[in-house]
N, C-alpha and C positions, 0 to 999 in steps of 0.2 A: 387511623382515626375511628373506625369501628367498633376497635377493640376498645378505647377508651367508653362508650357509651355501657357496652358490657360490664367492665367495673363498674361505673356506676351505679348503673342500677343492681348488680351483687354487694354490693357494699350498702345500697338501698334497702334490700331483704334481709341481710345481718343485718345489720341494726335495729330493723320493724320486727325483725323475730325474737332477740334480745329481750325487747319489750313485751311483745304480746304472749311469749310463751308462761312466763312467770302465772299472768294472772288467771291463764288457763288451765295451768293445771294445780294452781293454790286454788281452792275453792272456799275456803273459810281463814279464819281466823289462823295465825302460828301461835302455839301456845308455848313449844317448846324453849324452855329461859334462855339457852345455849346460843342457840340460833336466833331470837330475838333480839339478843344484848350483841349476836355476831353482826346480824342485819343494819344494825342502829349506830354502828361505827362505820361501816365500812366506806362512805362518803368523808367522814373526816379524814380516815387513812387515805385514800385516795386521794384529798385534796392538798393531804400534807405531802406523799408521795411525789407529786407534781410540783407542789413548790419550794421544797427544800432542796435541790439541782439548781434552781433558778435564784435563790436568793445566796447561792456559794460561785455561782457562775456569772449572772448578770452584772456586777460590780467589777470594778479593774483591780481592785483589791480586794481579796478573800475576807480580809481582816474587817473590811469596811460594814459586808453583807453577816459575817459573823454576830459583828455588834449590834446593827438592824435587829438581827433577831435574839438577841437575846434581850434586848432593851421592847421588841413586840412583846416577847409573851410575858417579860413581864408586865408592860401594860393592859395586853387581855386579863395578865390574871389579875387586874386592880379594878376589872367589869369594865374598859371600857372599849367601845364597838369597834367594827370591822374599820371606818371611814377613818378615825383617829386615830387608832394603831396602823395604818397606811401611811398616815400623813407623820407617824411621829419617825417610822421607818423611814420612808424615803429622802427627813430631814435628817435623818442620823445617817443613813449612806451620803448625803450631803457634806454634809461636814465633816465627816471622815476622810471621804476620798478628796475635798481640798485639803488640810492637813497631809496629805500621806504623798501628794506629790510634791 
């Protein structure tokens, strides 16, 4: 039981250090384009990373989460937001996976 508290709080200081080292030792501005344009995705990729497993797995039918997303992004790409492209998804896994059994 000791040892659990010990994790914790290590896993407490990575992740506080994660954070607080960045902004200590960037002191200004990043000018460099590379690294800027690198910086400025790298939450998208990550979030895509993260749900693209999840919407090929979470369905009982691959075929189901396939169509989900490609019927999403084409809705993102028609501008519209995060809430409605949810809602258009989770009805097109909907009806998919009734039809497919």
């Amino acid at each position: 039981m000791s040892h659990l508290w010990i994790y914790i709080f290590l896993m407490i200081a990575v992740t506080n250090l994660i954070r607080i080292i960045p902004p200590l030792l960037i002191h200004g501005q990043i000018r460099n384009k590379f690294l800027r344009s690198f910086l400025y995705y790298v939450p998208y990729v990550t979030l895509a990373v993260m749900t693209f497993p999840a919407i090929t797995e979470a369905t009982s039918s691959p075929l189901a989460g396939a169509l989900a997303l490609v019927l999403g992004i084409i809705a993102a790409w028609f501008g519209l937001g995060l809430f409605p492209v949810s809602i258009i998804c989770c009805v097109v896994v909907l009806i998919a996976e009734y039809f497919t059994i």
